[in-house]
C-alpha positions as a Markdown table, in Angstrom:
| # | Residue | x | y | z |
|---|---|---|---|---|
| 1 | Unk | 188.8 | 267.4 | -114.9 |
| 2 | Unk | 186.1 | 264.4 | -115.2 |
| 3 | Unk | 182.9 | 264.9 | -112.7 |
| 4 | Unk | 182.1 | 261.1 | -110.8 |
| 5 | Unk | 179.9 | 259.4 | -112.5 |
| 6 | Unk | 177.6 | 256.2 | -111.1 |
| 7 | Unk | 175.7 | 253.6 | -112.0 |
| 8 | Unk | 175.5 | 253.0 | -116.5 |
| 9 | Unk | 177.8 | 256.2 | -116.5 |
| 10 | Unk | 175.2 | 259.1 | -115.5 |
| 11 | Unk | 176.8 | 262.3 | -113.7 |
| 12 | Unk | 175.8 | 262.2 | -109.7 |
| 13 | Unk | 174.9 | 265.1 | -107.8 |
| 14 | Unk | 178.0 | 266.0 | -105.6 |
| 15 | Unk | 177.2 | 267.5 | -102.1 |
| 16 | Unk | 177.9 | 270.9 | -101.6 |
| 17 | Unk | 180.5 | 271.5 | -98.7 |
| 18 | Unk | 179.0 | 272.5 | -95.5 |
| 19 | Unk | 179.7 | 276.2 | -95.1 |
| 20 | Unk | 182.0 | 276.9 | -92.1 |
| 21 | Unk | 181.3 | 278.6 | -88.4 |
| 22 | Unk | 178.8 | 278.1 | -86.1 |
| 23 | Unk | 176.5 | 280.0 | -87.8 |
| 24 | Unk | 176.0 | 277.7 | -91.3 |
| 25 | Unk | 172.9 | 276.6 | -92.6 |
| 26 | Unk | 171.7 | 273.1 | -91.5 |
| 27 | Unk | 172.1 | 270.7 | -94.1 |
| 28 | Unk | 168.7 | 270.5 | -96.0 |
| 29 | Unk | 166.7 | 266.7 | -95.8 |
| 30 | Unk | 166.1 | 265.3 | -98.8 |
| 31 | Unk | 164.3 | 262.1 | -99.7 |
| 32 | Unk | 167.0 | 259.0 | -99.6 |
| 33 | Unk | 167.0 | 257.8 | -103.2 |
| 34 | Unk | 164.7 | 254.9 | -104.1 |
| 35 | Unk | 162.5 | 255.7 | -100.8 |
| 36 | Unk | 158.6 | 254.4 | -100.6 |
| 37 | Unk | 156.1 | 256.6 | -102.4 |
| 38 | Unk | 154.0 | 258.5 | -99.8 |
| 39 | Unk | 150.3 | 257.9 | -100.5 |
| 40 | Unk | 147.7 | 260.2 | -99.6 |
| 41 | Unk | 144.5 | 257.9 | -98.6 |
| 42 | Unk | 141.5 | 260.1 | -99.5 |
| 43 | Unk | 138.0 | 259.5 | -97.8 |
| 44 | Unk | 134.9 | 260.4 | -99.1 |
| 45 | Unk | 133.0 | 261.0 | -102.3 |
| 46 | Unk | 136.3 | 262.3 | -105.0 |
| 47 | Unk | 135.4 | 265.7 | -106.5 |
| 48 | Unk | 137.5 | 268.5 | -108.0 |
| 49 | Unk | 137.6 | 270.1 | -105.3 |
| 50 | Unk | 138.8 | 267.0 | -103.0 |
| 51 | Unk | 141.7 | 266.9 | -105.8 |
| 52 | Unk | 142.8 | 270.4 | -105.5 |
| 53 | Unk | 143.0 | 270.0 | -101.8 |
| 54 | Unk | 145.0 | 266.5 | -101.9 |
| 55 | Unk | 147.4 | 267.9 | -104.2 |
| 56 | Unk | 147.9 | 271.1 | -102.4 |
| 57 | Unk | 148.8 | 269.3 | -99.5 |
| 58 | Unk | 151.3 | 266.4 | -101.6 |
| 59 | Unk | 152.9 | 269.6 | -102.6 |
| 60 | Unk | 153.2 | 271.4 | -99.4 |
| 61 | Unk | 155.2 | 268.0 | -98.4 |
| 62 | Unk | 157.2 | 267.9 | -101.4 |
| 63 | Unk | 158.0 | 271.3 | -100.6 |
| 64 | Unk | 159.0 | 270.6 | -97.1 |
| 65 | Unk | 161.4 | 267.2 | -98.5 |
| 66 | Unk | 162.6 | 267.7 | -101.9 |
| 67 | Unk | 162.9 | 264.7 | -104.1 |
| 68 | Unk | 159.6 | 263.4 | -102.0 |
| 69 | Unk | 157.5 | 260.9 | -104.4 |
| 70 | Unk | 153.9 | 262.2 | -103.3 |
| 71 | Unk | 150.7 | 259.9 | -105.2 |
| 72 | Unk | 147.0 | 260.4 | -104.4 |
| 73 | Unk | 144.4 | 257.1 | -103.9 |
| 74 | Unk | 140.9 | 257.6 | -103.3 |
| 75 | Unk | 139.0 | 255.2 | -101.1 |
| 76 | Unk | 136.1 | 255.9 | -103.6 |
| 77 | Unk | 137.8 | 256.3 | -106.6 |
| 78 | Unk | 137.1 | 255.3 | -110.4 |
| 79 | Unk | 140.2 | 254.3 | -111.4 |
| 80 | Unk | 139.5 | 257.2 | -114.3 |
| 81 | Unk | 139.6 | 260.7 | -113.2 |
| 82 | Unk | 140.1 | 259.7 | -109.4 |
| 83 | Unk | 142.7 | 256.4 | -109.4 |
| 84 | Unk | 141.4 | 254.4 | -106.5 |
| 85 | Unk | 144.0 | 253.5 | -103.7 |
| 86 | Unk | 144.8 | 249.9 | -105.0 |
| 87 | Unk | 145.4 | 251.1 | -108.4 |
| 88 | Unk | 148.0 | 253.6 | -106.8 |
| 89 | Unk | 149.7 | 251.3 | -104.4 |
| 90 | Unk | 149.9 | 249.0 | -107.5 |
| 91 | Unk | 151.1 | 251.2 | -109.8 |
| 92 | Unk | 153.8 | 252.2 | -107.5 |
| 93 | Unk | 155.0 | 248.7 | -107.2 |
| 94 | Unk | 155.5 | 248.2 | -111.2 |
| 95 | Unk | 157.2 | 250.9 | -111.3 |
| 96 | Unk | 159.8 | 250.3 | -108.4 |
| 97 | Unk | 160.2 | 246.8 | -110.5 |
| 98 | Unk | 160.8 | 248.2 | -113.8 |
| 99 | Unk | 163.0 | 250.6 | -112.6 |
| 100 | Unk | 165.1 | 247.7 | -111.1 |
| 101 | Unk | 164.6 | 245.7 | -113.9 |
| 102 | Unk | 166.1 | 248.6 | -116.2 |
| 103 | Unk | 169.2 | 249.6 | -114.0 |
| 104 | Unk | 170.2 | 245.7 | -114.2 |
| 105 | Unk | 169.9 | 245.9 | -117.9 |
| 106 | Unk | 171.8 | 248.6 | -117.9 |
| 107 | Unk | 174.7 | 247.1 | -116.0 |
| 108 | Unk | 174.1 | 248.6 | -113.1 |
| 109 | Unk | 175.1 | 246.7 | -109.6 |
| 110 | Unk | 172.0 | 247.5 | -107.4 |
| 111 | Unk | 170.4 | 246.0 | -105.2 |
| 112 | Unk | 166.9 | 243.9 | -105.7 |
| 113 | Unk | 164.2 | 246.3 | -104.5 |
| 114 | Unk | 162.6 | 245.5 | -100.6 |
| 115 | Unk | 160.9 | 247.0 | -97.7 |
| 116 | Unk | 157.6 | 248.9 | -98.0 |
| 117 | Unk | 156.5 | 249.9 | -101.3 |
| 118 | Unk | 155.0 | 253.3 | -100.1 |
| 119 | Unk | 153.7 | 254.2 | -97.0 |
| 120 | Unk | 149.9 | 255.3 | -96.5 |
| 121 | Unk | 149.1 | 258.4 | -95.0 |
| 122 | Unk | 145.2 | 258.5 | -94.1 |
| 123 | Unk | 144.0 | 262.3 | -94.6 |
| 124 | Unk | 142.3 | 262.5 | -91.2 |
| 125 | Unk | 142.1 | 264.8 | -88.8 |
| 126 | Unk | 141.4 | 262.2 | -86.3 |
| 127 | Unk | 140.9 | 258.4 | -85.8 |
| 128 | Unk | 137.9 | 257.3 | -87.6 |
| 129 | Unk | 137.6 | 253.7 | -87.2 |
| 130 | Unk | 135.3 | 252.9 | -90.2 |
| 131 | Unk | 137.9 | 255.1 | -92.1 |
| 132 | Unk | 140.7 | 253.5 | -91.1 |
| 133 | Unk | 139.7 | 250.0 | -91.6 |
| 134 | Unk | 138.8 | 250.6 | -95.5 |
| 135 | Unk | 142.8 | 252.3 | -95.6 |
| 136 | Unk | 143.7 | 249.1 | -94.3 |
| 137 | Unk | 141.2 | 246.7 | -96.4 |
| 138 | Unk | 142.3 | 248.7 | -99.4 |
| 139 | Unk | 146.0 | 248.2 | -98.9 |
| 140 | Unk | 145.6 | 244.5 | -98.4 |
| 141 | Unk | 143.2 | 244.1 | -101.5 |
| 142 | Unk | 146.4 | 245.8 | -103.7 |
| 143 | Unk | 148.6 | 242.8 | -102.1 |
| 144 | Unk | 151.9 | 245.4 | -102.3 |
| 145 | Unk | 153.7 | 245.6 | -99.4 |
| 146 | Unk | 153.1 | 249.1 | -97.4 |
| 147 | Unk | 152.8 | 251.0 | -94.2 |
| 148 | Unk | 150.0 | 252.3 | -93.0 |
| 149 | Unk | 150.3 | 255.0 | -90.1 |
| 150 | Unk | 147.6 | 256.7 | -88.0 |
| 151 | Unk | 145.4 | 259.7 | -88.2 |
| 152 | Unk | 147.4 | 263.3 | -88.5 |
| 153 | Unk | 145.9 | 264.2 | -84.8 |
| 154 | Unk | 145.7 | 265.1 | -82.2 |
| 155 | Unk | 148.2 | 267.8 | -82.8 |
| 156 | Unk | 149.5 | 271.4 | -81.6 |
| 157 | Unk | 149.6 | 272.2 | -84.8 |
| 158 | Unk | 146.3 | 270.8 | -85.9 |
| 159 | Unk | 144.8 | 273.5 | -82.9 |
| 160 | Unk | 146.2 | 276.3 | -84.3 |
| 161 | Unk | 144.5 | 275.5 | -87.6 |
| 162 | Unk | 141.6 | 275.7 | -86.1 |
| 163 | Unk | 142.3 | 278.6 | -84.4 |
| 164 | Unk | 143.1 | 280.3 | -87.8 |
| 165 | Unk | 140.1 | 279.3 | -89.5 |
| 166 | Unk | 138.3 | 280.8 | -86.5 |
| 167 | Unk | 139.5 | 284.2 | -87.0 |
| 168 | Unk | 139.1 | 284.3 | -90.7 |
| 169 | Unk | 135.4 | 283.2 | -90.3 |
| 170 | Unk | 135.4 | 286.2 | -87.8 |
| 171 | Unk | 134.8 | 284.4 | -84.9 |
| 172 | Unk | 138.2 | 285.0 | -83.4 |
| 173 | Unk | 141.0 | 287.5 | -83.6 |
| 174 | Unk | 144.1 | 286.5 | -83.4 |
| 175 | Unk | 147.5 | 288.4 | -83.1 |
| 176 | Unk | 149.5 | 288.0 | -86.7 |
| 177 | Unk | 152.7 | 287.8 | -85.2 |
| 178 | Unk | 152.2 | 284.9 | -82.8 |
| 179 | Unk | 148.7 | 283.9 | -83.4 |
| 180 | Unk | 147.6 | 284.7 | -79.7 |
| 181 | Unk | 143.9 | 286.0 | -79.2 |
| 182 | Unk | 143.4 | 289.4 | -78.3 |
| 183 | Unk | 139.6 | 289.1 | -78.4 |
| 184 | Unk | 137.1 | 286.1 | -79.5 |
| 185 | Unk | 133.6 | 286.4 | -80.6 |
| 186 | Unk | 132.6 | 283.3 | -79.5 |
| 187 | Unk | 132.4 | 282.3 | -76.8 |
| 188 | Unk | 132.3 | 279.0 | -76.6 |
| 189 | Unk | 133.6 | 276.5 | -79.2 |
| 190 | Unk | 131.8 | 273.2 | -80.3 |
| 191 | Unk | 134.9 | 270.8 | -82.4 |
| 192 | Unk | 132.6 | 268.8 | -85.0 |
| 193 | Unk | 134.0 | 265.7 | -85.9 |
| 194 | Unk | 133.5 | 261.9 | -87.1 |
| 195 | Unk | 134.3 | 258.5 | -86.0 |
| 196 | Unk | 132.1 | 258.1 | -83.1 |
| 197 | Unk | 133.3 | 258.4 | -79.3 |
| 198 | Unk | 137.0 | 257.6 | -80.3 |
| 199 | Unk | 137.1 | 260.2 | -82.4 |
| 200 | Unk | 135.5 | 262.8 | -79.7 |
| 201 | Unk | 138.1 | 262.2 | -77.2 |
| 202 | Unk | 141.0 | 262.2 | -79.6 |
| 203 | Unk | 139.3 | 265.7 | -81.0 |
| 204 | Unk | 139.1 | 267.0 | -77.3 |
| 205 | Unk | 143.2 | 266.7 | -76.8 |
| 206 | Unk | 143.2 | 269.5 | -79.4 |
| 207 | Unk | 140.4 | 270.6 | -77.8 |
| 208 | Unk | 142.2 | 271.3 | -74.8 |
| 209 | Unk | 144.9 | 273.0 | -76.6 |
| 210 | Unk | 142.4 | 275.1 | -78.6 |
| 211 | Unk | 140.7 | 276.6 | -75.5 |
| 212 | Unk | 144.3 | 277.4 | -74.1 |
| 213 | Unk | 144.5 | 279.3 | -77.2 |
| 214 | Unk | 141.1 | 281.3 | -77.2 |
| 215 | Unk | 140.4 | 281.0 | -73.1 |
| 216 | Unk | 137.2 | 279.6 | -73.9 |
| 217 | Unk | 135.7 | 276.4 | -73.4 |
| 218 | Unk | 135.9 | 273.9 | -76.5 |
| 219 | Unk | 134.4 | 270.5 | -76.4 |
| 220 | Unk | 133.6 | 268.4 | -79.1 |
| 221 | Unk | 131.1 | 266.3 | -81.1 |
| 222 | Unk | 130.7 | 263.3 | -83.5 |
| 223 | Unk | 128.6 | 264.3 | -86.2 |
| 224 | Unk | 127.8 | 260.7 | -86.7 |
| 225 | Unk | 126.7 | 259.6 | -83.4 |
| 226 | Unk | 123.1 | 260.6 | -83.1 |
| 227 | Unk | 122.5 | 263.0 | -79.9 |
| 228 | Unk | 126.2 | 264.2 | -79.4 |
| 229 | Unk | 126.3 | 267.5 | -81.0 |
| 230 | Unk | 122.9 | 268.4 | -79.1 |
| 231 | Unk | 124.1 | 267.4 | -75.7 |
| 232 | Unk | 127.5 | 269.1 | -76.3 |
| 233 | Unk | 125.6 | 272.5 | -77.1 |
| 234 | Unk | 123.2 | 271.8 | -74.8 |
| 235 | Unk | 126.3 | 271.8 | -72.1 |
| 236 | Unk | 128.2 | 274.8 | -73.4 |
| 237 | Unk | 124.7 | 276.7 | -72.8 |
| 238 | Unk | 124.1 | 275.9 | -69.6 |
| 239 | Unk | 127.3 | 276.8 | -68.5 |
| 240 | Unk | 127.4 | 280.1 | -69.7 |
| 241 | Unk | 128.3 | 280.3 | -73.0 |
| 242 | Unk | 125.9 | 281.9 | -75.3 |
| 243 | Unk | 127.9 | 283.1 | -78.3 |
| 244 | Unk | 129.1 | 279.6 | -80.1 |
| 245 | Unk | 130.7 | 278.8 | -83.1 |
| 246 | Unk | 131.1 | 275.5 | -85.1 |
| 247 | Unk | 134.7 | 274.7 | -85.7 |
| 248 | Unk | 134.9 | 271.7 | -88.1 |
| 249 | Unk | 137.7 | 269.5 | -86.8 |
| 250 | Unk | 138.2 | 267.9 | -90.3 |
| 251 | Unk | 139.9 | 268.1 | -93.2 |
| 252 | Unk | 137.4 | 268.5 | -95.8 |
| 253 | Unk | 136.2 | 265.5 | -97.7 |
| 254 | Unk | 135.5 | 263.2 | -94.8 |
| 255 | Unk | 132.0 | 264.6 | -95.0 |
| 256 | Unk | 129.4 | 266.8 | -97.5 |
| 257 | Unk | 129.1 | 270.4 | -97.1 |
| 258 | Unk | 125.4 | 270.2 | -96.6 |
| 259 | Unk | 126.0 | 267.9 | -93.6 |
| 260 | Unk | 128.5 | 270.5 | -92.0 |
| 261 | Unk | 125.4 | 273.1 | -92.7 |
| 262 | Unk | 123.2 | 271.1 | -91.5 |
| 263 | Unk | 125.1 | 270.7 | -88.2 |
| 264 | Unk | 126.0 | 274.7 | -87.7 |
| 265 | Unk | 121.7 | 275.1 | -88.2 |
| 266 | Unk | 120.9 | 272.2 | -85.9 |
| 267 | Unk | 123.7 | 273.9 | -83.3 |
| 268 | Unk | 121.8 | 277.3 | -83.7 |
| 269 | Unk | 125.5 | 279.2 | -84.3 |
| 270 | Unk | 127.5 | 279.8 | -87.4 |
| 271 | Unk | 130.5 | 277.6 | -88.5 |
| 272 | Unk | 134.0 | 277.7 | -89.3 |
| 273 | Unk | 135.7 | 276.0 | -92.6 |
| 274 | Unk | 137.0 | 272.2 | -92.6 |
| 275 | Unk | 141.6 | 272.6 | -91.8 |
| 276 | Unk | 141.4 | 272.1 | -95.7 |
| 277 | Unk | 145.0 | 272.3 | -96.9 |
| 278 | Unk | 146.7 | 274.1 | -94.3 |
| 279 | Unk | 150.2 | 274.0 | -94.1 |
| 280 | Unk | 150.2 | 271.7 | -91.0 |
| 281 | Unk | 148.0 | 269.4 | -92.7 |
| 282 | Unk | 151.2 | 268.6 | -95.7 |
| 283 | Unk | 153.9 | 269.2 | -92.6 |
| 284 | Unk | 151.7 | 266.6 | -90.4 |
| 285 | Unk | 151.2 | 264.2 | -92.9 |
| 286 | Unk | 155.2 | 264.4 | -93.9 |
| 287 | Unk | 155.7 | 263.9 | -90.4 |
| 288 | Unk | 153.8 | 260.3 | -90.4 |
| 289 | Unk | 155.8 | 259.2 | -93.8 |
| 290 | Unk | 159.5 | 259.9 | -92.7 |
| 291 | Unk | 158.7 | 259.0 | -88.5 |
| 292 | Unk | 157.7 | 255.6 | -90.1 |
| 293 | Unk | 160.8 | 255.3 | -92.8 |
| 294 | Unk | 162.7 | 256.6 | -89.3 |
| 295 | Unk | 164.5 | 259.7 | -91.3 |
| 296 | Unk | 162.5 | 262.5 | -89.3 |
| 297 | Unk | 164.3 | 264.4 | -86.7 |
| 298 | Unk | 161.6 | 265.6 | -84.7 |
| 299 | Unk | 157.8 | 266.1 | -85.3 |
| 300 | Unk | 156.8 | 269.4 | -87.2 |
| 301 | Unk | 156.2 | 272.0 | -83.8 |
| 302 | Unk | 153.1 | 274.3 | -82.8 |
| 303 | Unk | 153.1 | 277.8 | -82.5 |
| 304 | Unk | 154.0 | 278.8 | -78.4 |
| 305 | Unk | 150.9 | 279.2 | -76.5 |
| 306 | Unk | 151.0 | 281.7 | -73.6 |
């Protein structure tokens, strides 16, 4: 018995049949074939360990949609050891050419290529307008034709992060079953971010969510906007709150360590780590690439909070 074949003769992957009952497995999603890259836009200064934590998170979303074509750009990059984000965008678009180019050599009957070569998925935690502008200046410098989508936050998801990184810095406990606090050791929680006020009131939406979490007041900061962590600590303080912690709303390379230190010392209370590559950091970012190609059936969901 001959297995179908498709285009230039090659075998193609037959569907398995859906098993029977009400109790079968949903059908996995998979990446449509010939579907835009998804490009991680990567701010800050590249290093090693900025690498490791991009493709961690690529791979959590390859994991999540198999057949997924995950690249990493780096606002700052060299183009050697760190390929900047034009070079990437690009690169992508050669290769959806010559892939074309080689299927119609081939004899293939397919279709010229169109649409969005990738789409570009900022790795921030929250809007960051400076941030987002060089995404968007860096797109329209590689003149190849791609989406752009918004910050991974605010998110439920993005709160309970935070709320893990808490409790493994020892400044929460949290219930391994269902993540829900038995006993905090702060007391009050200050949310460090960037991107000026914009970026404060899109952190305090998880904000909000975070204190429902640790039933504890949360408000948050811009690191970069001279005055606002004082006056947030100063408020926490005077309202009762004497034990705080630092919780970085942040990925990671959006800023230096030592600025992150030097906030926790200028706070006068010890710090959490950055969301770093969390699992709802890949399932978040996923989320933006297929809402925009519209093949996601629902955004990624946050633990229950009670």
């Amino acid at each position: 018995m001959s297995s179908p074949t498709g285009p230039a003769g090659l075998p193609v992957r037959m569907p398995r049949p859906r098993q029977p009952g009400r109790h079968r497995r949903p059908e996995p999603l998979a990446a449509p074939e010939g579907a835009p890259a998804l490009v991680l836009a990567v701010p800050g200064a590249p290093t090693t360990e900025t690498r490791g934590l991009a493709e961690e998170v690529v791979s959590i979303a390859r994991s999540e949609l198999p057949g997924l074509d995950g690249r990493i750009g780096y606002l700052d990059g060299d183009d050697d050891e760190f390929p900047t984000l034009q070079s990437v965008l690009t690169r992508a678009a050669e290769e959806r050419t010559a892939r074309y180019e080689l299927a119609r050599a081939a004899g293939a009957d397919v279709r010229e290529p169109d649409g969005p070569v990738a789409v570009v998925v900022p790795l921030l935690a929250g809007p960051d307008s400076a941030m987002l502008r060089a995404v968007r200046q860096a797109v329209m410098d590689s003149r190849v034709a791609a989406d752009l989508t918004d910050a991974l936050g605010p998110h439920p998801l993005l709160a309970e992060a935070l709320h893990v990184r808490l409790s493994e810095a020892g400044h929460a406990r949290a219930d391994r079953a269902r993540l829900f606090t038995v006993h905090t050791a702060a007391d009050g929680i200050v949310l460090a971010t960037v991107g000026g006020e914009e970026a404060v009131q899109a952190a305090g939406i998880t904000g909000m969510l975070l204190a429902a979490r640790l039933a504890v007041p949360v408000m948050a900061a811009a690191l970069d906007q001279e005055g606002s962590l004082a006056s947030v600590t100063e408020q926490l303080r005077s309202s009762g709150s004497q034990q705080l912690a630092l919780a970085p709303y942040l990925i990671g390379p959006e800023v230096s360590p030592e600025l992150l230190e030097a906030a926790a010392q200028e706070a006068g209370c010890p710090a959490s780590a950055p969301l770093g590559a969390y699992p709802a950091v890949g399932k978040l970012a996923l989320a933006k690439y297929t809402t925009a190609l519209g093949i996601a059936p629902q955004q990624p969901q946050g633990m229950p909070v009670r």
